[in-house]
C-alpha positions in Angstrom: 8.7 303.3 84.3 10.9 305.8 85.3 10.8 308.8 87.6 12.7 311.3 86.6 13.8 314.8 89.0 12.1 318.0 87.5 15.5 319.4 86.2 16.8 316.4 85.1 14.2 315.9 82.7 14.3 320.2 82.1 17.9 320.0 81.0 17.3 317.1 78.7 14.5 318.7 77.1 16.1 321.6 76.6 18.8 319.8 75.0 16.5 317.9 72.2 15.0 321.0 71.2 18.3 323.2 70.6 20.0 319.7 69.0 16.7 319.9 66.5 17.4 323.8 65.8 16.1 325.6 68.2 17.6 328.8 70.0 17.7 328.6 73.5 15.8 330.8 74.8 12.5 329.5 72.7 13.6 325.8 73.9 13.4 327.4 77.6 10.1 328.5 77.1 8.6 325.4 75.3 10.2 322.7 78.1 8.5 324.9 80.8 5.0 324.6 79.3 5.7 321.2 78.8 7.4 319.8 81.8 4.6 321.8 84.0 2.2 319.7 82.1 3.8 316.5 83.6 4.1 318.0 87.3 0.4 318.7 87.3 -0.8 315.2 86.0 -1.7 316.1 83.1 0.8 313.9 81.1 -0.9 313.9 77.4 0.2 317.6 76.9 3.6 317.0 78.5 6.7 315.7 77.4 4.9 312.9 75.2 4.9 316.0 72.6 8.6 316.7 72.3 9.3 314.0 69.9 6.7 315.2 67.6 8.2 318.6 68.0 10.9 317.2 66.7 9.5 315.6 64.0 8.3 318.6 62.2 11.8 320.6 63.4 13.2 318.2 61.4 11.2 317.9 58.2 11.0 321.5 57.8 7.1 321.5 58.9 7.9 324.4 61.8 10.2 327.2 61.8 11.8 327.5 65.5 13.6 331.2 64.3 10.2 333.4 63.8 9.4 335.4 66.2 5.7 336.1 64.3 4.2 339.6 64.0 1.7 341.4 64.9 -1.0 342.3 61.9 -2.7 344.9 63.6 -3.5 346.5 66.9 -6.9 348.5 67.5 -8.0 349.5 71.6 -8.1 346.3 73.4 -7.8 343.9 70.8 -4.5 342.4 68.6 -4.3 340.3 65.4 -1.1 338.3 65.5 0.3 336.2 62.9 2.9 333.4 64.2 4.5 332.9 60.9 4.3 328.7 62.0 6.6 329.5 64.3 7.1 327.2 67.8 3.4 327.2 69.3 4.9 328.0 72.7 6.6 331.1 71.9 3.3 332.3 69.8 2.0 332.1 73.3 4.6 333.6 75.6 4.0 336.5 72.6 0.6 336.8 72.6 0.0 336.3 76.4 2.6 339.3 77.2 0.3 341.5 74.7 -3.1 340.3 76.3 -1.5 341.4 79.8 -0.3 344.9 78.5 -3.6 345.9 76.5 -5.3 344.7 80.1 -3.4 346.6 82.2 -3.7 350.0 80.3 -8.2 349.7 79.3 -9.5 346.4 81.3 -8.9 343.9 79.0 -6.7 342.6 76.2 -7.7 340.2 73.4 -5.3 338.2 71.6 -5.8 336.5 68.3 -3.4 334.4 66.3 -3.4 332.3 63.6 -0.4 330.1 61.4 0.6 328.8 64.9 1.3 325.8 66.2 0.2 323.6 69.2 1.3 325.1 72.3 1.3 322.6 74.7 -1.6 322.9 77.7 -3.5 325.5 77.8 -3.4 326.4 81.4 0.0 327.4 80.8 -1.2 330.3 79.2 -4.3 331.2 81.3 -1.8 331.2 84.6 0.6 333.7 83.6 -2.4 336.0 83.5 -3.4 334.6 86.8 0.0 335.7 88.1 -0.5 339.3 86.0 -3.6 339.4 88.8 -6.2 339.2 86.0 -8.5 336.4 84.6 -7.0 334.7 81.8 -9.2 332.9 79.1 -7.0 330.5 76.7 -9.1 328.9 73.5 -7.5 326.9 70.1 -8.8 325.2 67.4 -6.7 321.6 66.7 -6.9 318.8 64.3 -9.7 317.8 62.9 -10.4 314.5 65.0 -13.7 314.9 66.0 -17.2 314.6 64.0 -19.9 316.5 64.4 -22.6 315.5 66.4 -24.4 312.7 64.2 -21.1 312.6 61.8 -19.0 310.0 61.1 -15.4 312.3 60.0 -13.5 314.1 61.8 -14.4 318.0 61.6 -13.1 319.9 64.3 -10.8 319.3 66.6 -10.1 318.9 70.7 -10.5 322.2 71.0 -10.0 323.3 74.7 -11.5 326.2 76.7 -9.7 327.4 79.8 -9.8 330.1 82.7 -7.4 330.6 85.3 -8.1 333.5 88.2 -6.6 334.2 91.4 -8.0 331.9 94.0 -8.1 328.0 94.1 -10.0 327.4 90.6 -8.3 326.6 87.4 -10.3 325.0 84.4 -8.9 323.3 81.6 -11.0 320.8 79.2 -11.4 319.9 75.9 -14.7 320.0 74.3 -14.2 315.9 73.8 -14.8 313.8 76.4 -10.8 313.5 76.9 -8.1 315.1 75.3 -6.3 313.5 72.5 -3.0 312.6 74.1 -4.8 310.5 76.5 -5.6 308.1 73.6 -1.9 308.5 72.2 -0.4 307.8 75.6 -3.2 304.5 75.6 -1.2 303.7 72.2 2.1 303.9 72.7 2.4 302.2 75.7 0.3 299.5 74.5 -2.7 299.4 77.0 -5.3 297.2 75.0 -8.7 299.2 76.1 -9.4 302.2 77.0 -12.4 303.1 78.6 -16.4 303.6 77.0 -17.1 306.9 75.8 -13.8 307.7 74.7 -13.5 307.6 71.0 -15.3 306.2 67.5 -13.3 304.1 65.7 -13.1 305.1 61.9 -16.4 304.2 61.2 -17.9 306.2 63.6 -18.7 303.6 65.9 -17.8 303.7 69.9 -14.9 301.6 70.6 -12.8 300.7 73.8 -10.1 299.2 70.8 -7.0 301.4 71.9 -5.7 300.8 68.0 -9.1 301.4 66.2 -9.5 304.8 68.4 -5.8 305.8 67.4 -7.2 305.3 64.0 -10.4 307.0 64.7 -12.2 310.0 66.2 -12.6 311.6 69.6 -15.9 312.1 71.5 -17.3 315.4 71.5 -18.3 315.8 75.3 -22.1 316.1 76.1 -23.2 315.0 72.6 -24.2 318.5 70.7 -23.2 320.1 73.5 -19.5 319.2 72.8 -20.2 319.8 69.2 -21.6 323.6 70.0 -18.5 324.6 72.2 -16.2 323.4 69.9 -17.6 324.8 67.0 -17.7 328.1 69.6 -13.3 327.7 70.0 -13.6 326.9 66.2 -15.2 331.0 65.4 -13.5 332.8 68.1 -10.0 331.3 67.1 -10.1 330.8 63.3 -12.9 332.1 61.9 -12.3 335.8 63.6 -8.3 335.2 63.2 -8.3 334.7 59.6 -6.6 331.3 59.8 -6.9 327.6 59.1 -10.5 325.9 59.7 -11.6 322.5 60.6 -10.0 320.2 57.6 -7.6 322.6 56.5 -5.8 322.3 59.9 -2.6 320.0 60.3 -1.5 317.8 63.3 0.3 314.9 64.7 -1.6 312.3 62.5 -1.7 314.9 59.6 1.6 315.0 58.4 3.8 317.1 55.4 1.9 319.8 55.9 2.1 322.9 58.4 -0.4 322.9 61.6 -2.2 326.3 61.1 -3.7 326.1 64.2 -5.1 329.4 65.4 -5.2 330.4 69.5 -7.6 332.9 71.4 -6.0 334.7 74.6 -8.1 336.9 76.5 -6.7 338.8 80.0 -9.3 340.5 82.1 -7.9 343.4 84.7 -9.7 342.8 88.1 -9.0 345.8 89.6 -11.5 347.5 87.5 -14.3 345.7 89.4 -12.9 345.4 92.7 -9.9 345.4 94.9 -7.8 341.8 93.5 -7.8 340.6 97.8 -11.4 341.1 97.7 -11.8 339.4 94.4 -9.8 336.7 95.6 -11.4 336.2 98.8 -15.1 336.2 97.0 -13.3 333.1 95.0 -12.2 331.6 97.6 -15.9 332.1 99.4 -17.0 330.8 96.2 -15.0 327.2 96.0 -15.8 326.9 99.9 -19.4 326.6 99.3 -19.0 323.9 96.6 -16.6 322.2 98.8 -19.1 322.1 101.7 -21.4 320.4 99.8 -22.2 316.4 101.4 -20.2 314.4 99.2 -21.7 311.9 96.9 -21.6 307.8 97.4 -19.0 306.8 96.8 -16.8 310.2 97.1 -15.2 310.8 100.3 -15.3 315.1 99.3 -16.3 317.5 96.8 -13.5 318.3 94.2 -13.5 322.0 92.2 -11.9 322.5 88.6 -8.1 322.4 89.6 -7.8 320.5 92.8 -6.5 317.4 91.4 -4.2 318.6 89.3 -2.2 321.0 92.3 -2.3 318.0 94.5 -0.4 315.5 91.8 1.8 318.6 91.3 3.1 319.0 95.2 3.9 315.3 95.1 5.9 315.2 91.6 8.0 317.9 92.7 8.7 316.1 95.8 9.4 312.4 94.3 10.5 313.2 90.5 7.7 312.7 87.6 6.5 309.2 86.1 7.6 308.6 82.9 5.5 305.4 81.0 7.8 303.6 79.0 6.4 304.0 75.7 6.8 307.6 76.1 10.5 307.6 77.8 11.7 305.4 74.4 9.9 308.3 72.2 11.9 310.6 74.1 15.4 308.9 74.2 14.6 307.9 70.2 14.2 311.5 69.7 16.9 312.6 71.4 19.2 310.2 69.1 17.9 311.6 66.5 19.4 314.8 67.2 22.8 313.6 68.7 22.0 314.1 72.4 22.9 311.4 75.2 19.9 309.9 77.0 19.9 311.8 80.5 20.5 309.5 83.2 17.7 308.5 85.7 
């Protein structure tokens, strides 16, 4: 397994996506998203993506030269059409417009459809946490998931996340794990994964890493899951105007475009309260969780976020952890568009 420095692995990014078409500036953008997926832990929305990126750069399935455009602009809210252009730059697009409209009446609402998938979506939420407002990121995604009681596939992962100033960030799917957790399982040929996971194509729980490749995700809670999906499902697609449940593309749904449609919501608050005091409430806030007796077999109480900013002061110490299976996707794809493997 390699480990590989944070701009080594940057610059070679970088490189794939402008040897598969890409201007620069929209390869910058996309590698950052990506690479700060790896740096926080959260590997299944991180570089394992690029070579399916690439995939679709080359069969035609995504335009990286779009820019999108915005449909129509009323008060606080924006209809935005990404024209399939790279799901990344939909975002950097429609996050800067969320942050304006916020700024000038309290909040800014952002939807887009014919987008692709835009890596994690915490990437998003923070650069409204660094506008000082709270950001709220949703999308719809392949549909992988049944229904509760169904046995096909539906909707898809289909995260919710809020990032705020103070030490809270939220990112989850409505599944019990996201996708690329499975995928990583798969191509780096772990045998099981763990109960609760995934169906297989029946519909049946599996820990069978191939028949859960094959199959369907969890929704998380039961119906629960199922309700807050179908929730990303209305407030993405169904209000957008774009793609819903089947009619949505993906990784495993191939010669098609993705469609997927993307929610971004940027709340000012300074039209509340002062942001230090807002902050400081927050951080009263996580303190009281955190003072909670811890559990046995828990040695402390963790909140949305903590994990995640820990791995990340460590990987940018020592380098990020590449698994195999996921460094050969990489190099393979990197071939593929006549760039030399970085060295690590």
């Amino acid at each position: 397994m390699p480990t590989v420095q944070v701009e080594t692995l940057t610059r070679f990014c970088e490189a794939i996506l402008e040897g598969a078409g890409v201007p620069r500036h929209k390869a910058q953008v996309t590698t950052a998203c990506l690479v700060a997926a790896n740096l926080r832990g959260v590997d299944s929305h991180g570089i394992q993506l690029l070579p399916f990126y690439v995939d679709q750069l080359l069969a035609g399935e995504m335009d990286p030269h779009t820019d999108g455009q915005v449909i129509s602009e009323s008060g606080s809210c924006l209809h935005f059409d990404g024209q399939n252009g790279l799901g990344q730059w939909v975002a950097e697009t429609c996050c800067g417009h969320a942050i304006r409209m916020a700024r000038a009446q309290g909040i800014g609402m952002v939807v887009a459809k014919e987008s692709n998938h835009f890596g994690a979506a915490a990437w998003w939420a923070l650069k409204m946490r660094e506008a000082g407002q709270i950001g709220i990121v949703m999308c719809n995604a392949s549909p992988i998931v049944p229904p509760w009681q169904g046995r096909e596939g539906r909707v898809g992962t289909n995260p919710i996340c809020m990032a705020l100033p103070g030490p809270w960030l939220l990112d989850m799917a409505t599944t019990t794990v996201a996708a690329g957790k499975i995928f990583k399982a798969y191509f780096n040929q772990q045998p099981e994964i763990p109960a609760g996971w995934a169906f297989d194509s029946d519909g049946v729980p599996t820990t069978d890493t191939q028949k859960a490749y094959q199959g369907m995700l969890m929704p998380l809670g039961g119906y629960k899951g199922s309700g807050l999906a179908m929730m990303v499902e209305i407030l993405c697609a169904v209000l957008g105007g774009g793609a819903m449940s089947t009619e949505v593309g993906g990784i495993r749904f191939r010669g098609r475009t993705v469609r997927v449609s993307q929610m971004y919501m940027a709340i000012d608050i300074a039209r509340f309260m002062p942001l230090e005091e807002f902050t400081a409430r927050m951080e009263k806030l996580v303190g009281m969780m955190k003072s909670t007796p811890s559990a046995p077999g828990y040695d402390e109480v963790l909140v949305a976020g903590d994990p995640e900013w820990r791995i990340e002061a460590a990987r940018m110490a020592n380098g990020i952890p590449i698994a195999d299976g996921n460094w050969d996707l990489l190099v393979k794809a990197a071939g593929r568009v006549g760039v030399a493997t970085s060295p690590v």
